[in-house]
C-alpha positions as CSV (number, residue, x, y, z in Angstrom):
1,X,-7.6,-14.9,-10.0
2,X,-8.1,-15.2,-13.3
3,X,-5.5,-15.0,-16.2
4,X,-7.1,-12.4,-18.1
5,X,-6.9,-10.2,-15.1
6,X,-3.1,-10.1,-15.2
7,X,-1.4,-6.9,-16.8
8,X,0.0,-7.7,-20.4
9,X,4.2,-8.2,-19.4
10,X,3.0,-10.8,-16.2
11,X,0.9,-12.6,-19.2
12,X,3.8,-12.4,-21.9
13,X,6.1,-14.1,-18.8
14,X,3.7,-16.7,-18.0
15,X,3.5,-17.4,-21.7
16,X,7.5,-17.4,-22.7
17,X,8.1,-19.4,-19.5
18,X,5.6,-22.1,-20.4
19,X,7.1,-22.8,-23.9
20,X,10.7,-22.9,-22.8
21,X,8.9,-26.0,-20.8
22,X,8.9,-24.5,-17.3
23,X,6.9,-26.5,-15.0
24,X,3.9,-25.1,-13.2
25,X,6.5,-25.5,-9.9
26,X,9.1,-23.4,-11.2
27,X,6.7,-20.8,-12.4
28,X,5.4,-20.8,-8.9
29,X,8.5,-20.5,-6.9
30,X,9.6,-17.3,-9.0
31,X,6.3,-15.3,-8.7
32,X,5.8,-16.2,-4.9
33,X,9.2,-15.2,-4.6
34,X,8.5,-12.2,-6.7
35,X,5.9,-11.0,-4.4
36,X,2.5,-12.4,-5.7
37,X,0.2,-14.1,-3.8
38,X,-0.5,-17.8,-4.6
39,X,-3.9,-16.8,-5.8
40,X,-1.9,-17.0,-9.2
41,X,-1.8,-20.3,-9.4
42,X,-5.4,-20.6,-10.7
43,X,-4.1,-17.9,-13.9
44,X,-1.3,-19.8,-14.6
45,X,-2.4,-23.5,-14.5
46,X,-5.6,-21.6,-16.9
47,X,-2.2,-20.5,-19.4
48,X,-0.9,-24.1,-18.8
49,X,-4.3,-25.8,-19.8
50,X,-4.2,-24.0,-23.3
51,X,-5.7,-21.1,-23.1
52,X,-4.4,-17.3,-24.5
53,X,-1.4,-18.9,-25.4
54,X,-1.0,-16.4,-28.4
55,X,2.0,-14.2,-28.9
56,X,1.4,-10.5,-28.0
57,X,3.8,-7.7,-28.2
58,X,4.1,-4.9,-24.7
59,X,5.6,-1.9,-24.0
60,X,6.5,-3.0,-20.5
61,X,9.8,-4.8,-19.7
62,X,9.5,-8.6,-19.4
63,X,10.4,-11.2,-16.9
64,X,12.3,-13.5,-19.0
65,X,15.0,-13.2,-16.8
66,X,13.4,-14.7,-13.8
67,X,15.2,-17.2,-11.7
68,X,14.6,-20.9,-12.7
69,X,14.6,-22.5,-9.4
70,X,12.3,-25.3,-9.4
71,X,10.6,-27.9,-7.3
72,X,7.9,-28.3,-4.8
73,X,9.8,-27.9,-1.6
74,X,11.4,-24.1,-3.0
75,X,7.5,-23.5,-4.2
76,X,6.9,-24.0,0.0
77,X,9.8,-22.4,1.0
78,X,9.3,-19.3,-0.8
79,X,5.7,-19.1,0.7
80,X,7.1,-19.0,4.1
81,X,8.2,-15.6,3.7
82,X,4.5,-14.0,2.4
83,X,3.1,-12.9,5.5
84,X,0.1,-14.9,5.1
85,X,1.7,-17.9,5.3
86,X,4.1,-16.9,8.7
87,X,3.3,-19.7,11.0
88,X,5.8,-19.1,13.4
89,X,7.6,-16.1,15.5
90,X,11.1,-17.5,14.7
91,X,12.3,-18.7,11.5
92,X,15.5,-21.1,11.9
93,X,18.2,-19.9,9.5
94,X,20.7,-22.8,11.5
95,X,23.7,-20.0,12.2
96,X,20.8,-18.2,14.2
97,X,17.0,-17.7,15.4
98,X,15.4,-14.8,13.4
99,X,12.3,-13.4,14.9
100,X,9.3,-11.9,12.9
101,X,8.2,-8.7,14.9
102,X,5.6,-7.1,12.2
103,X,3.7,-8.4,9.1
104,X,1.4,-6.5,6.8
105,X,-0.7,-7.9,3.9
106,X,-0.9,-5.1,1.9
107,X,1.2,-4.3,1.2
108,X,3.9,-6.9,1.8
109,X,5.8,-5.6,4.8
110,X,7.9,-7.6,7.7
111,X,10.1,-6.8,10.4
112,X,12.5,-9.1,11.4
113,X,14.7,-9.0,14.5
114,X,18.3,-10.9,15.2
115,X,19.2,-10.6,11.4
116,X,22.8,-9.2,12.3
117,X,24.6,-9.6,16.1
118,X,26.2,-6.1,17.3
119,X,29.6,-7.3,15.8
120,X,28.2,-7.8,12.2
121,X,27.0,-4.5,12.5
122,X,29.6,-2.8,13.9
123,X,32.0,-4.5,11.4
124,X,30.2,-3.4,8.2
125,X,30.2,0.3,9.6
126,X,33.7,0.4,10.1
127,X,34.1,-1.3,6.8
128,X,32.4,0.9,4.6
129,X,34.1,4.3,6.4
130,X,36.9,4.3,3.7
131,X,34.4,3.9,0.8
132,X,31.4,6.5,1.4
133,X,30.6,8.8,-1.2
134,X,27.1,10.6,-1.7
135,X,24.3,9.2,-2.5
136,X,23.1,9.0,-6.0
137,X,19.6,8.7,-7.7
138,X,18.8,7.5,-11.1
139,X,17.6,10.1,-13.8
140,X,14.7,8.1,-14.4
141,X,14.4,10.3,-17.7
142,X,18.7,10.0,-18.6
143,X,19.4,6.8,-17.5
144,X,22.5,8.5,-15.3
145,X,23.3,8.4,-11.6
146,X,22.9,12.2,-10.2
147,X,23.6,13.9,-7.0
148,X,20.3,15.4,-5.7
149,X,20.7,17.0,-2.3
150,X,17.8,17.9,-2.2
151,X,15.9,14.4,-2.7
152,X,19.2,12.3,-0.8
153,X,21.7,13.3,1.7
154,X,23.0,9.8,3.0
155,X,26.5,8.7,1.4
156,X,26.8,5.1,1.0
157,X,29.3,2.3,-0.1
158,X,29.0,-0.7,-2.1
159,X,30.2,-4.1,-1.1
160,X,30.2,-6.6,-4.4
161,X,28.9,-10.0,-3.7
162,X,31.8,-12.3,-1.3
163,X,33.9,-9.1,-1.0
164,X,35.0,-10.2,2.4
165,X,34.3,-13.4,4.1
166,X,31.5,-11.2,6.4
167,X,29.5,-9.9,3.5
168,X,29.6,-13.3,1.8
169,X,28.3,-15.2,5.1
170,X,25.6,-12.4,5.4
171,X,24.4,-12.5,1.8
172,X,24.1,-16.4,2.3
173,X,21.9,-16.0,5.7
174,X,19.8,-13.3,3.4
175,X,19.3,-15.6,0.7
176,X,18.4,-18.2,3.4
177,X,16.1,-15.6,5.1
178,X,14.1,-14.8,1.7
179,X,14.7,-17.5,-0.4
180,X,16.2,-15.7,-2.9
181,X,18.7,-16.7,-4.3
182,X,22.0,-14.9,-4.0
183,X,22.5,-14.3,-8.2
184,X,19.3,-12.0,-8.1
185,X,20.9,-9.3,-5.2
186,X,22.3,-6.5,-5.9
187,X,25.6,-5.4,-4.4
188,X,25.4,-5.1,-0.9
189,X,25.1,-1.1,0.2
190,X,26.0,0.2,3.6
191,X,24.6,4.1,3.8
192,X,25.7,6.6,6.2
193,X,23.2,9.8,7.5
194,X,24.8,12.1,9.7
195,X,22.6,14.9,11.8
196,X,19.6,16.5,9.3
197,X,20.0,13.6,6.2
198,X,17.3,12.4,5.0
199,X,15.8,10.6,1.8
200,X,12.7,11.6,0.9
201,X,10.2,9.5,0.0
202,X,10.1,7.6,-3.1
203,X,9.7,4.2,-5.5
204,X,12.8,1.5,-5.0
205,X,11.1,0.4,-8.1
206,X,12.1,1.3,-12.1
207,X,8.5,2.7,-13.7
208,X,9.4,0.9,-17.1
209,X,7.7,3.3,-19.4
210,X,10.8,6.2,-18.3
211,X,13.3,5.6,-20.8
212,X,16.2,6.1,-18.6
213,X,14.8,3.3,-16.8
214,X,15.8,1.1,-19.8
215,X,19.6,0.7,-18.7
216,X,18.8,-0.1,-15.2
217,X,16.1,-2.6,-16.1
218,X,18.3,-4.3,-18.4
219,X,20.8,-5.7,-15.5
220,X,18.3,-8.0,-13.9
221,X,14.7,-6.8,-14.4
222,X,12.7,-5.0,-12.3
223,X,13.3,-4.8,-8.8
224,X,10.6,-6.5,-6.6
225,X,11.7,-6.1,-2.8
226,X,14.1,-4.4,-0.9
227,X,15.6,-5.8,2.7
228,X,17.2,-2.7,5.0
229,X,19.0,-3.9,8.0
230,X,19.4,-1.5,11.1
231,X,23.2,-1.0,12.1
232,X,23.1,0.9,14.5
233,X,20.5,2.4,17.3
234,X,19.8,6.5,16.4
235,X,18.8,8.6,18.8
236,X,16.4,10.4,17.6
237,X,14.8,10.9,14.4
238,X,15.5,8.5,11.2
239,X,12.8,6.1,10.9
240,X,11.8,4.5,7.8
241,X,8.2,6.2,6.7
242,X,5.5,4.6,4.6
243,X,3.7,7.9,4.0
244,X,0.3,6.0,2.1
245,X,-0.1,3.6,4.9
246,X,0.9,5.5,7.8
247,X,3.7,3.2,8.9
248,X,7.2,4.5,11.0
249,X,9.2,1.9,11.3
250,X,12.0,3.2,14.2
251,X,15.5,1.9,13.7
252,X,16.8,-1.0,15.8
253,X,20.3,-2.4,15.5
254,X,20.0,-6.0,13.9
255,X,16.7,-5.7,12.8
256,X,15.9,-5.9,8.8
257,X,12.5,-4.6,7.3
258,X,11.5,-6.3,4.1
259,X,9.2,-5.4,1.9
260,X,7.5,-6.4,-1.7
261,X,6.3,-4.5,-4.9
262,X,4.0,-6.5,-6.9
263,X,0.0,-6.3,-6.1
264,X,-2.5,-9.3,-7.2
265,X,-2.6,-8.3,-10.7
266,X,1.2,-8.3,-11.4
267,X,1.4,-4.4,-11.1
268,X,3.9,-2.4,-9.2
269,X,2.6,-1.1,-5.5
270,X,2.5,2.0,-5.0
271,X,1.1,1.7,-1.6
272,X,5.2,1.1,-0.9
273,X,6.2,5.1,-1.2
274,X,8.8,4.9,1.7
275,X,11.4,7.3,2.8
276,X,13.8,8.0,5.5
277,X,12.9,10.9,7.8
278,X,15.8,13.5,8.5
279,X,18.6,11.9,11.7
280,X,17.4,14.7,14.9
281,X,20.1,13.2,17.0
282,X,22.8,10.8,16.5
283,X,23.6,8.8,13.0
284,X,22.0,6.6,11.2
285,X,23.9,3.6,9.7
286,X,21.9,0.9,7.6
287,X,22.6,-1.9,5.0
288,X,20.6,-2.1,1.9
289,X,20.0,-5.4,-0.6
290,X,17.6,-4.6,-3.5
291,X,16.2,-8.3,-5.2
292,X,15.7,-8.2,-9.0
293,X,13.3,-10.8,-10.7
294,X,16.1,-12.4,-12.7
295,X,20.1,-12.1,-12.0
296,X,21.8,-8.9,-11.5
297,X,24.6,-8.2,-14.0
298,X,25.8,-5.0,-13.5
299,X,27.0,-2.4,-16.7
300,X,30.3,-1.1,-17.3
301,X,29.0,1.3,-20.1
């Protein structure tokens, strides 16, 4: 891959990281973990060598924010977790044995089973009961959180990051899974769908030229994957639907289905349009962790 084939903001990032003296390690560890392929290496060792190095200006919101983690051994760990590099059906998190049931390429899908034991599940259900409220969406256009019953019916809770002594231990075993680390998640959110909810599909994804988008951009970046964790077993109905690709993924309790944005160029994927289809029978009851490219900070204002 070459560097001029990179969209303007992944060029400005490769830039700005190279003359705050990032090494070609670090760089590598953040966009692997970001989703690209290692393909990029070639466009950013082309940057490092000299060449483009100019300043240009973009529209688009930068990565500046990225996670400086940095050495040869996170560079492997991190490509671990891109399904071409799986090499094994289990991946060893020490607390527990986490299998790989499904991988895509493109886009960047896995399934992973034993994430959470029935009483981690069960726990965070009964947990989150006091704290649901609907489910909001962001006016892309406002920058506001809005009820839209027509586009999300679940209610959900937030857990902030070491709440309690189970959400810490999980967000560590996350982190662990992904490598990812833990400054980079958002809060931990448990949603709830009763008989007939639904979400329909959509982006997890901020498109940065909304200016509402601005707010939500500005508290860690963009997102660039998104890990949902099965709590519970639902009847009937509920499955997690990638509409482009033709991909149901049916909910099992303890599994976790992860999945990444960015496509060879840098760009966002829109091959990840996802959804939840409506509960038939039962409830539904799943955990959400969104991963930004730089540390979350949440906004008071």
């Amino acid at each position: 891959m070459e560097f001029a084939q990179l969209q303007p903001d992944l060029q400005q990032w490769i830039r700005d990281a190279i003359k705050r003296g990032q090494s070609l390690a670090a760089m590598m560890d953040a966009l692997l973990k970001a989703g690209y392929r290692p393909e990029i290496e070639r466009a950013v060792q082309q940057c490092l060598a000299g060449q483009d190095l100019a300043d240009h200006e973009t529209g688009a919101v930068t990565a500046e924010a990225a996670a400086e983690h940095g050495s040869a051994t996170a560079v492997e760990d991190g490509k671990r977790f891109r399904l071409f590099e799986l090499s094994a059906n289990c991946i060893d998190l020490n607390d527990r044995q986490v299998e790989v049931l499904l991988a895509m390429r493109q886009p960047n899908v896995v399934l992973f089973g034993n994430l959470l034991c029935d009483w981690e599940c069960d726990a965070l259900i009964e947990s989150s009961r006091p704290k649901l409220t609907p489910s909001r969406v962001v006016n892309a256009d406002k920058g506001t959180y809005e009820l839209k019953r027509d586009v999300r019916t679940s209610s959900g809770a937030f857990f902030q990051r070491g709440e309690t002594p189970l959400v810490a231990a999980i967000e560590s075993r996350l982190s662990r899974l992904l490598g990812v680390a833990e400054s980079r998640g958002e809060p931990l959110q448990i949603l709830h769908y009763p008989p007939g909810a639904e979400y329909r599909p959509h982006y997890d994804f901020f498109d940065p030229a909304r200016p509402g988008n601005q707010r939500v951009l500005s508290m860690g970046g963009q997102r660039v994957g998104t890990l949902i964790i099965y709590l519970n077993d639902v009847k009937a109905g509920g499955s997690t639907v990638f509409p482009k690709i033709g991909l149901d993924i049916l909910p099992k309790k303890g599994c976790g289905l992860f999945f990444s944005y960015a496509d060879d160029a840098g760009g966002l994927d829109y091959q990840t349009l996802h959804g939840g289809s409506p509960v038939v029978a039962g409830e539904k009851w799943i955990a959400t962790k969104w991963l930004r490219l730089g540390d979350y900070l949440a906004r008071s204002d």
